[in-house]
Every structure is written in structure tokens, then in C-alpha cells.
BABAPA-430376 format. One record per atom (N, C-alpha, C, O): x, z, y; residue number from 0; residue in three letters. Coordinates in Angstrom, 1 decimal, decimal comma. Each point is the difference from the previous one (the first is absolute). Example, Ala and Ser with C-alpha at 12.3 -4.5 7.8 and 13.67 -1.06 7.14 Angstrom:
NODE       c1       c3       c2   resi   resn
NODE     13,2      7,8     -5,7      0    ALA
NODE     -0,9      0,0      1,2      0    ALA
NODE      0,9      0,0      1,2      0    ALA
NODE      1,0      0,7      0,0      0    ALA
NODE     -1,4     -1,4      1,1      1    SER
NODE      0,9      0,0      1,1      1    SER
NODE     -0,8      0,8      1,1      1    SER
NODE      0,5      0,1      1,1      1    SER
# end
This chain:
NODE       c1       c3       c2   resi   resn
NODE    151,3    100,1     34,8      0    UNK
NODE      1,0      1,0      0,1      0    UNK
NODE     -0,2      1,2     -0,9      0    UNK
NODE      0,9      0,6     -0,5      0    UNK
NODE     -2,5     -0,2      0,1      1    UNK
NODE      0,1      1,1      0,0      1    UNK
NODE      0,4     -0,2     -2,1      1    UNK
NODE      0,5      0,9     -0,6      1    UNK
NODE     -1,0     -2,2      0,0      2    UNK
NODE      0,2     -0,2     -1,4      2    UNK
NODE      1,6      0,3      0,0      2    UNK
NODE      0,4      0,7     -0,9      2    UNK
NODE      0,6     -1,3      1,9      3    UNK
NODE      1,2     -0,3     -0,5      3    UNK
NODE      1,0      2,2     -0,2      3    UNK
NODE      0,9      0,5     -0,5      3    UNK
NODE     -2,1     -0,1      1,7      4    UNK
NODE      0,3      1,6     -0,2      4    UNK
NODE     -0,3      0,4     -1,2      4    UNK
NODE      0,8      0,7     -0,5      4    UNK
NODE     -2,1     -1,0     -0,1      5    UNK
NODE     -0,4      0,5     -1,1      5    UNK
NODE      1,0     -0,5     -1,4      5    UNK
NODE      0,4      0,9     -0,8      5    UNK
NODE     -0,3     -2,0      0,8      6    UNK
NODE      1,2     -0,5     -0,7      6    UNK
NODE      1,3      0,2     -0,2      6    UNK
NODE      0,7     -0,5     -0,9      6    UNK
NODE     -0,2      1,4      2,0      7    UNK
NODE      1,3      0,3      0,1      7    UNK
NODE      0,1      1,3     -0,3      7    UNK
NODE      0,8      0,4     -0,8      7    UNK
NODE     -1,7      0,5      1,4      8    UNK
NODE     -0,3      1,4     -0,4      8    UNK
NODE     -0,5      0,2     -1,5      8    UNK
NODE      0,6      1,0     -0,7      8    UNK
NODE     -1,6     -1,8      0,1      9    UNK
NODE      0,0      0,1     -1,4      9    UNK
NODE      1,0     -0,6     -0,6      9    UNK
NODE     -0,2      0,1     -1,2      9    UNK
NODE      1,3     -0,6      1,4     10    UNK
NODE      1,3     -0,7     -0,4     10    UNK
NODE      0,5      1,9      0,0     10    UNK
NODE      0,0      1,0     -0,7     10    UNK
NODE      0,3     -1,3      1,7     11    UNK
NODE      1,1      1,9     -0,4     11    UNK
NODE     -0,3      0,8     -0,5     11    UNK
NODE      0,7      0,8     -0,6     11    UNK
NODE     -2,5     -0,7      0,9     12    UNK
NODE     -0,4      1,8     -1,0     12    UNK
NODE      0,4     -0,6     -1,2     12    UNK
NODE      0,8      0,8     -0,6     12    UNK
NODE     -1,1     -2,2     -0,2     13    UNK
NODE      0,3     -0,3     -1,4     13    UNK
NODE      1,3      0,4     -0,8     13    UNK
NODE      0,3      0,5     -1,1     13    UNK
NODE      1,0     -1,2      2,7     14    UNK
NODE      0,8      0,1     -0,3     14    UNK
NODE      0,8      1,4     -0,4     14    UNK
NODE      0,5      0,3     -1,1     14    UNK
NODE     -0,7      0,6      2,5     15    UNK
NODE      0,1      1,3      0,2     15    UNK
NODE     -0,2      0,6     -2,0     15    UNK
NODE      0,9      0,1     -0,8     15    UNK
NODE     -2,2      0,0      0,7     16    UNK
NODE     -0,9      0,8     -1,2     16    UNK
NODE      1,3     -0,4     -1,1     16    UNK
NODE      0,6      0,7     -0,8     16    UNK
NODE     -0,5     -1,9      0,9     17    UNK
NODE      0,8     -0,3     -1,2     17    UNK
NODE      1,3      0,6      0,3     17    UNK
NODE      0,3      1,0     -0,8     17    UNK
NODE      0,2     -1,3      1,5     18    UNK
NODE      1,4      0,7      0,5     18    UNK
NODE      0,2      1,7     -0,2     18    UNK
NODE      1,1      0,5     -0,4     18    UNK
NODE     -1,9     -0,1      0,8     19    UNK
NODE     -0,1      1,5     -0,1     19    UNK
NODE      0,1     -0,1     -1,4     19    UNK
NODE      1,1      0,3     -0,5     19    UNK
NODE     -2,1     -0,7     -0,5     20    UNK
NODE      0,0      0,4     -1,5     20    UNK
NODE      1,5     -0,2     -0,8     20    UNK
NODE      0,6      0,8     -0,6     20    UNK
NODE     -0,4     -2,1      0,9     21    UNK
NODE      1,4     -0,7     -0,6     21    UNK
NODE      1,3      1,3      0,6     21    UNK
NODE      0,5      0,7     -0,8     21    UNK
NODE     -0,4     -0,8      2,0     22    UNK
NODE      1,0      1,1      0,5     22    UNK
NODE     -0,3      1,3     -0,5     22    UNK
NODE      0,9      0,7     -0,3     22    UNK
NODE     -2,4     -0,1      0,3     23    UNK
NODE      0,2      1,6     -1,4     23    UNK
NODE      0,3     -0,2     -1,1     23    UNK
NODE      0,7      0,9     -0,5     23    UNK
NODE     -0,9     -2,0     -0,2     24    UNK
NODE      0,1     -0,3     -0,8     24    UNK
NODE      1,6      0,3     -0,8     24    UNK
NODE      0,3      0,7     -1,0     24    UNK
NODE      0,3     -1,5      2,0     25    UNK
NODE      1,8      0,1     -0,2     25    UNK
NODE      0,5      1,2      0,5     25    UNK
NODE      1,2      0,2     -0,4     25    UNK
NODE     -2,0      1,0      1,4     26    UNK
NODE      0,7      1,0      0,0     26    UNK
NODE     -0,6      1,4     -0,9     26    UNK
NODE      0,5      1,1      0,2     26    UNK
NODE     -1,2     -1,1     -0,7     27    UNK
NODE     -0,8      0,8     -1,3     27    UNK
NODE     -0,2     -0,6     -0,8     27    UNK
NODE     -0,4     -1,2      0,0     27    UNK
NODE      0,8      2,1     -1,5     28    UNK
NODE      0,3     -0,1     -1,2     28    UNK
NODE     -1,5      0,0     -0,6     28    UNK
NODE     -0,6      1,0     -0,3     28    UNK
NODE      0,1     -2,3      0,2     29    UNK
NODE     -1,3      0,2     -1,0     29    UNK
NODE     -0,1      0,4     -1,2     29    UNK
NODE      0,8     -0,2     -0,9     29    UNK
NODE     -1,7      0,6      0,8     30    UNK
NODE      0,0      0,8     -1,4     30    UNK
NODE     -0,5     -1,3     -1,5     30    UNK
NODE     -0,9     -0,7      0,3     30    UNK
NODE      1,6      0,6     -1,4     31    UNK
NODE      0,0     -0,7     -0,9     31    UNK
NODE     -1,3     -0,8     -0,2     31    UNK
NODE     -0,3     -1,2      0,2     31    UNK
NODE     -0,5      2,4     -0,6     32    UNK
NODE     -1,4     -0,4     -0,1     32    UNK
NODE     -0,8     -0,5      0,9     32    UNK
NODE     -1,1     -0,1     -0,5     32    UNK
NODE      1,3     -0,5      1,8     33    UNK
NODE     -0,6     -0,2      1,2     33    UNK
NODE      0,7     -1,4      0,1     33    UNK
NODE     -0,4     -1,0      0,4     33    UNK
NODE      1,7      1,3     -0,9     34    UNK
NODE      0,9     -1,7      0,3     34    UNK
NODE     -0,6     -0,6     -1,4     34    UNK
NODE      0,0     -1,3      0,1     34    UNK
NODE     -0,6      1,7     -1,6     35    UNK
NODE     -0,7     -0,9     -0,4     35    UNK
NODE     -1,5     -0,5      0,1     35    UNK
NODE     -0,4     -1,0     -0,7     35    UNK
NODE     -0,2      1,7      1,5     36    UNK
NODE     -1,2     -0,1      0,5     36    UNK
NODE     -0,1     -1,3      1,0     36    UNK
NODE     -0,9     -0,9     -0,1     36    UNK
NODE      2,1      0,8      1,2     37    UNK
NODE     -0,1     -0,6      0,5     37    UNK
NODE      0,4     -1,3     -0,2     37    UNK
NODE      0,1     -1,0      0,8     37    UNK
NODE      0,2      1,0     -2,1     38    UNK
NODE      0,8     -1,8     -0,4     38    UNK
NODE     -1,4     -0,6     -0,6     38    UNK
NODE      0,1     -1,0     -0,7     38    UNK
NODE     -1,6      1,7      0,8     39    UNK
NODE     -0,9     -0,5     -0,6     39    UNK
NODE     -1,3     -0,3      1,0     39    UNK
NODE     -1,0     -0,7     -0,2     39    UNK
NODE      1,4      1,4      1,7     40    UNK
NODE     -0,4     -0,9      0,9     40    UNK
NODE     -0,5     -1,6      0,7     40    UNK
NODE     -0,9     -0,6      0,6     40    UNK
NODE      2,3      0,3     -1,2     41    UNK
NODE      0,1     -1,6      0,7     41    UNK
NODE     -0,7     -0,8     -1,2     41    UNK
NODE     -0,9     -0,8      0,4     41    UNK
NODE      1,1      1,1     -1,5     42    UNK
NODE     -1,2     -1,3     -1,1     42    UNK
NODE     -1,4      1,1      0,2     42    UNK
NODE     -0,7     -0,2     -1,0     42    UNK
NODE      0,2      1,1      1,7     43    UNK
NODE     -1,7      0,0     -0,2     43    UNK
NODE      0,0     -0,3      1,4     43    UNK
NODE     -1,2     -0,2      0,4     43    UNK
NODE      1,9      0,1      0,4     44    UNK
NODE     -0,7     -0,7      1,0     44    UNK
NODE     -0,6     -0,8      0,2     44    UNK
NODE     -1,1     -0,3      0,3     44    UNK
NODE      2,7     -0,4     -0,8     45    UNK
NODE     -0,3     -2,0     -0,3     45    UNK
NODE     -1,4      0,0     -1,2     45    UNK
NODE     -1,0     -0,5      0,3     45    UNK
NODE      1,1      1,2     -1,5     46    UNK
NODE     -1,4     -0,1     -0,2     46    UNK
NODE     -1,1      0,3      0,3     46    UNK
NODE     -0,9     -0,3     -0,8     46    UNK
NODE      0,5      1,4      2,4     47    UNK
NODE     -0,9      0,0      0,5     47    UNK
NODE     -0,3     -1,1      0,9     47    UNK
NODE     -1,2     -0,2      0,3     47    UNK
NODE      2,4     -0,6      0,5     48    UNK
NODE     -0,6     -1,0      0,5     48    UNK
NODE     -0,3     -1,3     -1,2     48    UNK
NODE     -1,1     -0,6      0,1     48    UNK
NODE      1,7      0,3     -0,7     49    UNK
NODE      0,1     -0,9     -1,1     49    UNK
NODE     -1,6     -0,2     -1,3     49    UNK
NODE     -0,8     -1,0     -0,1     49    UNK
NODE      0,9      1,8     -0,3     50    UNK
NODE     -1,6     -0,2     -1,0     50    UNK
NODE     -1,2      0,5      0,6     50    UNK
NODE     -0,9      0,3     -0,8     50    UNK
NODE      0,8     -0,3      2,1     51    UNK
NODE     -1,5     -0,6      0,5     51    UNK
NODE     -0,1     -1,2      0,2     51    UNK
NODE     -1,0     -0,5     -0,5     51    UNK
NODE      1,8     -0,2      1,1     52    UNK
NODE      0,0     -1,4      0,1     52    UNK
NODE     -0,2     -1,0     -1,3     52    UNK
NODE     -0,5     -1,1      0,1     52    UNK
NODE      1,1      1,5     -1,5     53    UNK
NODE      0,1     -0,5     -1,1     53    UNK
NODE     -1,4      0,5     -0,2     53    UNK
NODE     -0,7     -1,0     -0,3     53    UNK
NODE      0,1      1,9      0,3     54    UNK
NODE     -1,8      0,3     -0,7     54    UNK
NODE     -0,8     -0,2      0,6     54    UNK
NODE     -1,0     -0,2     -0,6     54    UNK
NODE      0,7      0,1      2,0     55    UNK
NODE     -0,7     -0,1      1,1     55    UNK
NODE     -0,4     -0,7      0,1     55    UNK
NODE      0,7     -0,2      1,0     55    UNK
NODE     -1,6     -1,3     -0,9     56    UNK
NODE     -0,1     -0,7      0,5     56    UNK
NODE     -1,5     -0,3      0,7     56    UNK
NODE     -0,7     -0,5     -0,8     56    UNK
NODE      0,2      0,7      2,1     57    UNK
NODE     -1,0      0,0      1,0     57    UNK
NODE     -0,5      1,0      0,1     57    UNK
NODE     -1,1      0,1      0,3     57    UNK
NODE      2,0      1,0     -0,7     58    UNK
NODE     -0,6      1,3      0,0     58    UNK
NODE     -0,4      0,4     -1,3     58    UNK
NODE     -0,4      1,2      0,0     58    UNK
NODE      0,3     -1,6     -1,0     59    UNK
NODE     -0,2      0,8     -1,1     59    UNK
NODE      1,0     -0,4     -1,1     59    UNK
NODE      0,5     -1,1     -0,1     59    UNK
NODE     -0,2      2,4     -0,7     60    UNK
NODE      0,9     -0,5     -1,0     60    UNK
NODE     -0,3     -0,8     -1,3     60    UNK
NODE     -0,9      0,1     -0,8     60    UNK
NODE      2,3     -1,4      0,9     61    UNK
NODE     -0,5     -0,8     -1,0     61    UNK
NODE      0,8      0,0     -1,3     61    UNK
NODE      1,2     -0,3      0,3     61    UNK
NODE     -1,2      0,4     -1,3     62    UNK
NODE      0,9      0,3     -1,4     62    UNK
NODE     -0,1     -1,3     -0,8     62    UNK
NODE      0,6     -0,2     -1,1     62    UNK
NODE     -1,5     -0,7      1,7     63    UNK
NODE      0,3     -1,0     -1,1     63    UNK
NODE      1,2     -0,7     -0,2     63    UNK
NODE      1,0      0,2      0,6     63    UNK
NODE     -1,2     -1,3     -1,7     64    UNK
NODE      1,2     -1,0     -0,3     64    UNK
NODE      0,0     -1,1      1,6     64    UNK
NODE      1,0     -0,6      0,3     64    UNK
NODE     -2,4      0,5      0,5     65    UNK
NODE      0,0     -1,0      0,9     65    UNK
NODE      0,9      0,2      1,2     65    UNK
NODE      0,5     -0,9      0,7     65    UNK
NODE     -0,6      2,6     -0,5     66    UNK
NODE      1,2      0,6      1,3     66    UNK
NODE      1,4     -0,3     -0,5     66    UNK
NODE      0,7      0,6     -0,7     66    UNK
NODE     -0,2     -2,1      1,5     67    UNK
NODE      1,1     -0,5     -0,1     67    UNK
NODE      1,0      0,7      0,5     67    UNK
NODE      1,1     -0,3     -0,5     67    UNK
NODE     -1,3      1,4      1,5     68    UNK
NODE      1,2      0,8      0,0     68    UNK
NODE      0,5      1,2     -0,5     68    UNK
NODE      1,1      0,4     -0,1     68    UNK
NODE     -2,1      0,0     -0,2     69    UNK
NODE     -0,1      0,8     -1,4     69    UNK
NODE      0,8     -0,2     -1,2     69    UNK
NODE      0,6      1,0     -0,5     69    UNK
NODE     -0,5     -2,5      0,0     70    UNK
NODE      0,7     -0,4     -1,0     70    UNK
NODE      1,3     -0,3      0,1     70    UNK
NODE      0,9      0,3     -0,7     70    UNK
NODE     -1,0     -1,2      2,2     71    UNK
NODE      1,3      0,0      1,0     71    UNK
NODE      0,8      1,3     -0,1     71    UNK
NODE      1,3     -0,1      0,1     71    UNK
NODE     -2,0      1,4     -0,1     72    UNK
NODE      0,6      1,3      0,2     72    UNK
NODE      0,9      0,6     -1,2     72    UNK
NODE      1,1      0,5      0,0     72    UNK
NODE     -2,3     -1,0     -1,2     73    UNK
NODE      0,5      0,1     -1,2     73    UNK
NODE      1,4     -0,1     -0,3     73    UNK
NODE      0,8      0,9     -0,4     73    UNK
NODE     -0,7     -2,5      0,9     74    UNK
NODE      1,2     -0,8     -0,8     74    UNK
NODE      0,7      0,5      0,6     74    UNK
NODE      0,9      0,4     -0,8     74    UNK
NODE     -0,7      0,0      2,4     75    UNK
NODE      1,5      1,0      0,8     75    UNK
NODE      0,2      1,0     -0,8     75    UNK
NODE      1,2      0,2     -0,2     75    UNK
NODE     -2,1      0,7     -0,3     76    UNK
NODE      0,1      1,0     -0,1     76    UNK
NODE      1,1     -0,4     -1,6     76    UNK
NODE      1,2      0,3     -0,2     76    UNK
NODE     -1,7     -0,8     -0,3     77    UNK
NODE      0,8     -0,3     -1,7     77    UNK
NODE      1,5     -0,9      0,6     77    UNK
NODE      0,9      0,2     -0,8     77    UNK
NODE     -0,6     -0,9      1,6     78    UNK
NODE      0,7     -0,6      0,9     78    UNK
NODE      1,3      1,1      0,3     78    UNK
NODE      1,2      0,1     -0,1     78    UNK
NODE     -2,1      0,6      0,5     79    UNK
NODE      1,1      1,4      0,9     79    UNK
NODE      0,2      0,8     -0,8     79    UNK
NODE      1,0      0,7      0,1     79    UNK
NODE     -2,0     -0,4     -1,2     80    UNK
NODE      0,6      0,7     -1,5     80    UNK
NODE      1,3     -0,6     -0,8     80    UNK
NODE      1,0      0,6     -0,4     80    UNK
NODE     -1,2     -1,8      0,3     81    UNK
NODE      1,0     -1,0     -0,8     81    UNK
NODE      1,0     -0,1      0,9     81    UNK
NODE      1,0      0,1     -0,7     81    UNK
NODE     -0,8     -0,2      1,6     82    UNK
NODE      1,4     -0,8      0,6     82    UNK
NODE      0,3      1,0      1,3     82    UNK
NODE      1,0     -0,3      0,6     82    UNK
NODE     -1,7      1,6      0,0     83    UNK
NODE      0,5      0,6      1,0     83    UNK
NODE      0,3     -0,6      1,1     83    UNK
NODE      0,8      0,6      0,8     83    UNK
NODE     -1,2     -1,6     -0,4     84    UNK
NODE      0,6     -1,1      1,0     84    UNK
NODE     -1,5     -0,1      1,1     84    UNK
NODE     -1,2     -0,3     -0,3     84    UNK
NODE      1,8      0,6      1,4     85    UNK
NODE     -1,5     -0,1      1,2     85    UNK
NODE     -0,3     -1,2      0,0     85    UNK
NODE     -1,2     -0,4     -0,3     85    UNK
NODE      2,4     -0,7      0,6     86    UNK
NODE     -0,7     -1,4      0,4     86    UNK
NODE     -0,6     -0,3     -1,1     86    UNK
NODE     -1,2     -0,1      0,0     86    UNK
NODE      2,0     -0,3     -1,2     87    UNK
NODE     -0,8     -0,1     -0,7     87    UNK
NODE     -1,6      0,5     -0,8     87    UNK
NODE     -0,8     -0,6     -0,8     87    UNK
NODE      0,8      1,3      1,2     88    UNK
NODE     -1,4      1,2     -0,3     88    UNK
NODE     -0,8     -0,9      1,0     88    UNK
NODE     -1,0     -0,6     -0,3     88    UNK
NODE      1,4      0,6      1,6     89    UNK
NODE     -0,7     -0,7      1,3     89    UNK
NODE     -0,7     -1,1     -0,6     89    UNK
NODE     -1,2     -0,1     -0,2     89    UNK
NODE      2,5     -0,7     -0,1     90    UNK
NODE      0,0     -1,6     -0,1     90    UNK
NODE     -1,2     -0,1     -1,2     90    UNK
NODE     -0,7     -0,9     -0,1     90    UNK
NODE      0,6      2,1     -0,7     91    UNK
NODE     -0,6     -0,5     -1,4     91    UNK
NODE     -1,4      0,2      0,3     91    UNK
NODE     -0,8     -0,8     -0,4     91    UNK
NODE      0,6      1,9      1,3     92    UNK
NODE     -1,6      0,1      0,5     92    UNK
NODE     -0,3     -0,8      0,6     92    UNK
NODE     -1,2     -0,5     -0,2     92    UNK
NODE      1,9      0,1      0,9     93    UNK
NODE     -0,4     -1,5      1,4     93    UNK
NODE     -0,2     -1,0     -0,7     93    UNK
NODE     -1,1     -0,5      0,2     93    UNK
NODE      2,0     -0,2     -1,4     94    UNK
NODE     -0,1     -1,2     -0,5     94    UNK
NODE     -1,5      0,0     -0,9     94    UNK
NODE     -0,9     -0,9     -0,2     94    UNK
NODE      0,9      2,6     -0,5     95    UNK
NODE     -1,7     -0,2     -0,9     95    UNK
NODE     -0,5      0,0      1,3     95    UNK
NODE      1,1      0,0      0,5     95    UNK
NODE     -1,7      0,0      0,2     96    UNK
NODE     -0,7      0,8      0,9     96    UNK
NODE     -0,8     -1,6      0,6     96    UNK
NODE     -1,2     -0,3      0,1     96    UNK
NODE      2,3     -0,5      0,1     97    UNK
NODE     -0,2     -1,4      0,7     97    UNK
NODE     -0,3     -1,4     -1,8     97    UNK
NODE     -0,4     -1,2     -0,1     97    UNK
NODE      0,7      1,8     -0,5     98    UNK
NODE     -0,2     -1,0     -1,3     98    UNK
NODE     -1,6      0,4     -0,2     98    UNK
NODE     -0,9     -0,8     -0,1     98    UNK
NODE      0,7      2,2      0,0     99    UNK
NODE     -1,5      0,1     -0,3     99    UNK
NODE     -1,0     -0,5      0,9     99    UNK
NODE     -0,9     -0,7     -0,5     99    UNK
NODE      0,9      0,9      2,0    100    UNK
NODE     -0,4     -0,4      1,1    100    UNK
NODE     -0,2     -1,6     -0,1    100    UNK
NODE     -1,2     -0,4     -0,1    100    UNK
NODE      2,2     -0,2      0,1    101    UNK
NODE     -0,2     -1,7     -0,4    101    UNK
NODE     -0,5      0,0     -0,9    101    UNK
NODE     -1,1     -0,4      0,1    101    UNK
NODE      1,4      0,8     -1,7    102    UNK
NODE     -0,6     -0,7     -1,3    102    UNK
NODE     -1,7      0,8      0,1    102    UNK
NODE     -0,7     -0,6     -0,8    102    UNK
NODE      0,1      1,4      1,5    103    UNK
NODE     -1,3      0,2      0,2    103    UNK
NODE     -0,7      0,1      1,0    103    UNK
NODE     -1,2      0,2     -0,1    103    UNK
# end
């Protein structure tokens, strides 16, 4: 009983937190410079969860050609430069990612 309290109550503060921000949000006029600040948020996130997993591997960082997802990371990245398309960017890391894996 007591996980499904914890679960439901962390369900609302999350929800709440967000709700509060989005609803100031629409009734105060942000200031220019703060609305481009914040459009730079969402890609360093994703790249703070994102390139430890690509350099990391067993705990120390690896840069070689042999870190397959590293290379894997590569090709998305030039993927999502060329064509602006998520699945595809997806699709392009996933497919190197499983070709290198098998051919070594």
C-alpha cells in the first residue's frame, strides 16, 4: 500500500510543479532574452543524458574507433544534420550500431 501512496503522490507533485510553471508561464509576459535561453534547454539535456553513455564504457572513458556506440553516435549525429528527421537519425544509429556489433 504504502509504494502505491508514494507513486501517486510523486505522480502529482510532478504533475502539480509542471502545471504551476506552464500556467505562469501563459499568464506573464517573458522577457525575450529568457524565451531564447530557454529553447536551449531541451538539446543540453538530452546531451547530458546522451554522451555519457556514448564515451563511457565500464566506467572509464573510451574514444577509440572500437567504442561501437560512439561511432553509432557519430553517424546520428551527421543523420540528423543531413535530413532533420528523428526516426531516421534513430534508425541510422540503431542500424550502425547492430552492423558493427555483428561484423566484430
Amino acid at each position: 500500500m504504502n509504494i502505491w501512496l508514494v507513486l501517486l503522490l510523486g505522480g502529482l507533485l510532478t504533475f502539480g510543479m509542471r502545471f504551476i510553471f506552464i500556467y505562469l508561464l501563459g499568464r506573464f509576459d517573458v522577457p525575450e532574452m529568457m524565451r531564447r535561453a530557454l529553447r536551449f534547454v531541451p538539446p543540453a539535456v538530452l546531451s547530458a543524458i546522451v554522451v555519457p553513455e556514448l564515451v563511457i564504457q565500464s566506467g572509464q572513458m573510451n574514444l577509440s574507433l572500437m567504442n561501437f556506440r560512439l561511432l553509432a553516435g557519430a553517424v546520428a549525429v551527421l543523420v540528423a544534420w543531413r535530413t532533420k528527421n528523428t526516426l531516421l537519425t534513430i534508425l541510422g544509429g540503431m542500424v550502425v550500431l547492430v552492423l558493427l556489433e555483428l561484423l566484430f
